[in-house]
N, CA, C and O atoms as CSV, one atom per row, in Angstrom:
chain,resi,resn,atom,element,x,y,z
A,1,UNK,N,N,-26.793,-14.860,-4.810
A,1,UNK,CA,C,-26.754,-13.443,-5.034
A,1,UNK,C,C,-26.151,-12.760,-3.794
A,1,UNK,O,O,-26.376,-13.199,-2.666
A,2,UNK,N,N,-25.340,-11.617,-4.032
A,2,UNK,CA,C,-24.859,-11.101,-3.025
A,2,UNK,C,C,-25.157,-9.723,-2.908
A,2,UNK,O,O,-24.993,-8.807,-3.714
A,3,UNK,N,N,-25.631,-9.737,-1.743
A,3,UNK,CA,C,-26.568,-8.277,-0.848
A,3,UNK,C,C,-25.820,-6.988,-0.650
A,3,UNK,O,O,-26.302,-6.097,0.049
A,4,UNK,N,N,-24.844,-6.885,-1.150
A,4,UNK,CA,C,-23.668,-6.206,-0.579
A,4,UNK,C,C,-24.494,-4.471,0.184
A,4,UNK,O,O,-24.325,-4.026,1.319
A,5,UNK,N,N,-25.393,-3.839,-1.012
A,5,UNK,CA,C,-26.038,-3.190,-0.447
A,5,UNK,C,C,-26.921,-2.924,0.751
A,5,UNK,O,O,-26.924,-1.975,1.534
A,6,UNK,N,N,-27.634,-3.962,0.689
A,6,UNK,CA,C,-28.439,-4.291,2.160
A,6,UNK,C,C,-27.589,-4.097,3.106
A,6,UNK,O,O,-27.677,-3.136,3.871
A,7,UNK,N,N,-26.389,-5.244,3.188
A,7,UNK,CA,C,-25.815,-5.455,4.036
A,7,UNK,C,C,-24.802,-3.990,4.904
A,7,UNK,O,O,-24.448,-3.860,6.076
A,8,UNK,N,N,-24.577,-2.963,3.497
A,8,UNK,CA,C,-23.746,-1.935,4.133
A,8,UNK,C,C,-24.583,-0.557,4.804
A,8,UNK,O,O,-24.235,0.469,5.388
A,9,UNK,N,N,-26.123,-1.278,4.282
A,9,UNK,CA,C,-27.287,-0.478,4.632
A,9,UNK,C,C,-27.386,-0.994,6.079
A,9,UNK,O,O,-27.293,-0.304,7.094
A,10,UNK,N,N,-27.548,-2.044,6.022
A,10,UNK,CA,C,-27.529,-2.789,7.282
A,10,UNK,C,C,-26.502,-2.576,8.325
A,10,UNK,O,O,-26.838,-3.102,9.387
A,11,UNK,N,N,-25.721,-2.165,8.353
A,11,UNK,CA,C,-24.002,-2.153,9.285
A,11,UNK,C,C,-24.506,-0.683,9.393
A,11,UNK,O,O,-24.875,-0.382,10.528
A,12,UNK,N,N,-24.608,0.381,8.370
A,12,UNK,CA,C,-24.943,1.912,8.561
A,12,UNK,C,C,-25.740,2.050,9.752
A,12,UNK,O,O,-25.350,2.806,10.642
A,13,UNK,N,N,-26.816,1.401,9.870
A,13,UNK,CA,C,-27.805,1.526,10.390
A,13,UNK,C,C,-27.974,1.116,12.157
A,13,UNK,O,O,-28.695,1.591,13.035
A,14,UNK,N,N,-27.048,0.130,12.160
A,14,UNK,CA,C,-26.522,-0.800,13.189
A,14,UNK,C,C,-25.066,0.958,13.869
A,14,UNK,O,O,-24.527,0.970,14.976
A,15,UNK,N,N,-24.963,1.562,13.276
A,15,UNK,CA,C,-24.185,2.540,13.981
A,15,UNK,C,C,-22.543,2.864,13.033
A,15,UNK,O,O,-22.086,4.000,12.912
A,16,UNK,N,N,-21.976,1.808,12.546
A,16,UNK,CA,C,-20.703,1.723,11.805
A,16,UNK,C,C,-21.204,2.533,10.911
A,16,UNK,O,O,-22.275,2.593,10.307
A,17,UNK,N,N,-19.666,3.511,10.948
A,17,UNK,CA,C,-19.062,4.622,10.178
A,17,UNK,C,C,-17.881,4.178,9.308
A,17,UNK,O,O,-17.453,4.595,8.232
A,18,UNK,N,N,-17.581,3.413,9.950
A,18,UNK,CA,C,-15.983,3.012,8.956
A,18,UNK,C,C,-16.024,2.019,9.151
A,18,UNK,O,O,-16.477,1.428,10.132
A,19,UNK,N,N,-15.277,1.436,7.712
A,19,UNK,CA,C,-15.353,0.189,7.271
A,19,UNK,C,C,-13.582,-0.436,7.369
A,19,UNK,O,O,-12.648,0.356,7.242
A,20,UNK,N,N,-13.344,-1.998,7.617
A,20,UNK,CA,C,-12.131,-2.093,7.196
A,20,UNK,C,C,-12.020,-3.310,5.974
A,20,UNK,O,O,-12.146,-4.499,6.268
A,21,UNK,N,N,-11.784,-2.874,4.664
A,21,UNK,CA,C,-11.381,-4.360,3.997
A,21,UNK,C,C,-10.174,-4.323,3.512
A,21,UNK,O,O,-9.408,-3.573,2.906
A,22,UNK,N,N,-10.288,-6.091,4.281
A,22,UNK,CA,C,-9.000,-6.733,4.315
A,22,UNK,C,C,-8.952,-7.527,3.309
A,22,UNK,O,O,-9.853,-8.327,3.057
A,23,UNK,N,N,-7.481,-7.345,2.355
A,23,UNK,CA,C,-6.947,-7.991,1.276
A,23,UNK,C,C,-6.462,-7.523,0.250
A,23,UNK,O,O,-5.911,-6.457,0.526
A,24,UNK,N,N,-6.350,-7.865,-1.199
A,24,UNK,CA,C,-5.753,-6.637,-2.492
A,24,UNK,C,C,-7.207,-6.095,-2.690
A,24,UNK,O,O,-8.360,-6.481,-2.494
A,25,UNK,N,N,-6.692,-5.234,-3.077
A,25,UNK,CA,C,-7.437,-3.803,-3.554
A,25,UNK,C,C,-8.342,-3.272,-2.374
A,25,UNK,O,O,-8.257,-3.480,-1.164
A,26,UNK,N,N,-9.414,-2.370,-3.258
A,26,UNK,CA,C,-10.469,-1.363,-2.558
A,26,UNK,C,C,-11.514,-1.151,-3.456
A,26,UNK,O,O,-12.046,-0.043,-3.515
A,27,UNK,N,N,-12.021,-2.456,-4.453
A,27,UNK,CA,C,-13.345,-2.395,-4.386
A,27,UNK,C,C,-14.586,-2.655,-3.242
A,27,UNK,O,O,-15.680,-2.281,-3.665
A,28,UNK,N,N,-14.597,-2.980,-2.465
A,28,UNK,CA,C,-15.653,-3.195,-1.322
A,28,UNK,C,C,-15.706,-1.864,-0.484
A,28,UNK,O,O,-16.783,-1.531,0.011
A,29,UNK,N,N,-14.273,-0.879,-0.257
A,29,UNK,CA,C,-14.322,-0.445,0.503
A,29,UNK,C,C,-15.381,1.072,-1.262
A,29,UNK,O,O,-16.326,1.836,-1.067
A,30,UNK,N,N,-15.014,0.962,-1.901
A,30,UNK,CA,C,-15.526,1.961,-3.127
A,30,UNK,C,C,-16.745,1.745,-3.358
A,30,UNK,O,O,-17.486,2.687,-3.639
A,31,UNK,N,N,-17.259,0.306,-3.278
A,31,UNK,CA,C,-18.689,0.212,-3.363
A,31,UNK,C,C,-19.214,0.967,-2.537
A,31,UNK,O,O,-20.123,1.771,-2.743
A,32,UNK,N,N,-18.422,0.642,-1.126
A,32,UNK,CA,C,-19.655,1.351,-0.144
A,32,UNK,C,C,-19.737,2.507,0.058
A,32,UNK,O,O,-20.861,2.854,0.420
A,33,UNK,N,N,-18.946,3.348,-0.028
A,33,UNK,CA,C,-18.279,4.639,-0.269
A,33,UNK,C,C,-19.468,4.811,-1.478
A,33,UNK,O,O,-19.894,5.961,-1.370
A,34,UNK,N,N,-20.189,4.081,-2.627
A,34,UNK,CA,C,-20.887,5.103,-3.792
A,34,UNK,C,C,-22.382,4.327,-2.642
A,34,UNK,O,O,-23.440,4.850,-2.992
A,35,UNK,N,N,-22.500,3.753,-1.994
A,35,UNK,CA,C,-23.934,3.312,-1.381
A,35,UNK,C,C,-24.036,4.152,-0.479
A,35,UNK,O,O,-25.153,4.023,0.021
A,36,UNK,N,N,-23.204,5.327,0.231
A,36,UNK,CA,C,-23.708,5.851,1.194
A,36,UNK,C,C,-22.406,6.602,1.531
A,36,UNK,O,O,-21.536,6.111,2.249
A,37,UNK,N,N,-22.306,8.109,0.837
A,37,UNK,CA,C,-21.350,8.991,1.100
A,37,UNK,C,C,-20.734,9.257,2.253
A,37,UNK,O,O,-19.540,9.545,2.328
A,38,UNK,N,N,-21.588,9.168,3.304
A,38,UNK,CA,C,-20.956,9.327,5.121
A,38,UNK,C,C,-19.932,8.115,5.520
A,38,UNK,O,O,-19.127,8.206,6.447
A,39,UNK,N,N,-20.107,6.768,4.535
A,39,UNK,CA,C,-18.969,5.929,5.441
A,39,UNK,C,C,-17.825,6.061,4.959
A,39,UNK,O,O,-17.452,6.549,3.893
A,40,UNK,N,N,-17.203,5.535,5.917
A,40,UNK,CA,C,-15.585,5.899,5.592
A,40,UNK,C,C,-14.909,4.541,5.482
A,40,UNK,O,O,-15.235,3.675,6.293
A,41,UNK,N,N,-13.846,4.235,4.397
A,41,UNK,CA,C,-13.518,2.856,4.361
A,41,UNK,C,C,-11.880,3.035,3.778
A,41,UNK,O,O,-11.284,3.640,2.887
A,42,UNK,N,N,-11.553,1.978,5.036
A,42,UNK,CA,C,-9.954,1.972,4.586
A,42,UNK,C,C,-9.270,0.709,4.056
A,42,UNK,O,O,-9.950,-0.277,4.343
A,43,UNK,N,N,-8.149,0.399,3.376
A,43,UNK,CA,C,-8.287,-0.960,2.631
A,43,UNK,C,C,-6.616,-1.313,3.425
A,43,UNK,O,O,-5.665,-0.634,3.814
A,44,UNK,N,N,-6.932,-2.606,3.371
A,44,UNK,CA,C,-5.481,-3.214,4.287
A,44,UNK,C,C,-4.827,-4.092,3.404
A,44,UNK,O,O,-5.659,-4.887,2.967
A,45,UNK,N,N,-3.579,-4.322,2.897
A,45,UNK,CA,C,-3.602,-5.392,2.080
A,45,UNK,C,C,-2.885,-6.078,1.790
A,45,UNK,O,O,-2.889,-6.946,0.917
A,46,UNK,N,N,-1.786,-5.605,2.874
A,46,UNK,CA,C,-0.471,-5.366,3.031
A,46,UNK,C,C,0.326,-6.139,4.456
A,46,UNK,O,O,0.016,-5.448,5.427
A,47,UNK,N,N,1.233,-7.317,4.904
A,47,UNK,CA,C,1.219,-6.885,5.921
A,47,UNK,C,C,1.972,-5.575,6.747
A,47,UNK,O,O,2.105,-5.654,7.968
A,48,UNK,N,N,2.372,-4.575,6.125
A,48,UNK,CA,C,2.941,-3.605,6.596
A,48,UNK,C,C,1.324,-2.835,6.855
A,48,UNK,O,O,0.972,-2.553,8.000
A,49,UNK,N,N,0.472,-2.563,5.707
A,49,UNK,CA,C,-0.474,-2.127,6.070
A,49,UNK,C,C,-1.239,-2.479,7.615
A,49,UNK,O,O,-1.303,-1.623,8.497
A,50,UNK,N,N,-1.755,-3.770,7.763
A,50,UNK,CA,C,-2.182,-4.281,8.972
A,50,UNK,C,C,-0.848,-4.290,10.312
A,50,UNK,O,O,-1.195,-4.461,11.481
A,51,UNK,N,N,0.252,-4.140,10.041
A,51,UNK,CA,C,0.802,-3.547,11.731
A,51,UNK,C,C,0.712,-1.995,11.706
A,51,UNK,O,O,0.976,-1.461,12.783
A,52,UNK,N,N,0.397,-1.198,10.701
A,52,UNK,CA,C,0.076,0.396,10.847
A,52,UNK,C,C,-0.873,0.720,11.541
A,52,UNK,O,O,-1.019,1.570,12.419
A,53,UNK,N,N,-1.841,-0.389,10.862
A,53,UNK,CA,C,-3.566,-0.389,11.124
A,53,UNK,C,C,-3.712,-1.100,13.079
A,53,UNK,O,O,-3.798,-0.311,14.020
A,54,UNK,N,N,-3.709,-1.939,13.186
A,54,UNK,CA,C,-3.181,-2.585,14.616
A,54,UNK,C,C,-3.155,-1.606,15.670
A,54,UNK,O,O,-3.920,-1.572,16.634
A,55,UNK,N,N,-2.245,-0.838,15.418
A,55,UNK,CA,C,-2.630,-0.311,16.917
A,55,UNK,C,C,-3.361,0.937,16.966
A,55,UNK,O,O,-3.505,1.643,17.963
A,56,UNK,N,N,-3.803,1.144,15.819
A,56,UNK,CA,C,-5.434,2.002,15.963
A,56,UNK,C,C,-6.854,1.174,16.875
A,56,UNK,O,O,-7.534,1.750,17.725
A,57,UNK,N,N,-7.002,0.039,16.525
A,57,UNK,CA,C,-7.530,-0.461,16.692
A,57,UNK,C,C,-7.899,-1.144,18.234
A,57,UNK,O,O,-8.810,-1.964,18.345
C-alpha cells in the first residue's frame, strides 16, 4: 500500500513547501496539491524542462 498522504503530510510538516516531480505528467504533483492547498508543486518531464529547472535550484 502506498502512503502517499502520510508521506506529503509528513514532508509538510518536516518544513517543504514545494514539491518537484520528476517524469510524464503531474499526477503526484495534483495529488498533493488536493492533500494540502499551501504546497506548491512543479512537474519536470522534459529534458528541456529539467535545464530550465537546474539553475533554480
Amino acid at each position: 500500500m502506498v502512503r502517499w498522504r502520510e508521506s506529503v503530510l509528513y514532508m509538510k510538516s518536516l518544513g517543504v513547501r514545494e514539491l518537484v516531480e520528476v517524469g510524464a505528467g503531474k499526477v503526484l504533483s495534483g495529488l498533493a496539491r488536493r492533500i494540502d492547498r499551501e504546497l506548491s508543486g512543479i512537474s519536470v518531464g522534459t529534458p528541456a524542462d529539467i535545464e530550465a529547472f537546474a539553475p533554480t535550484v
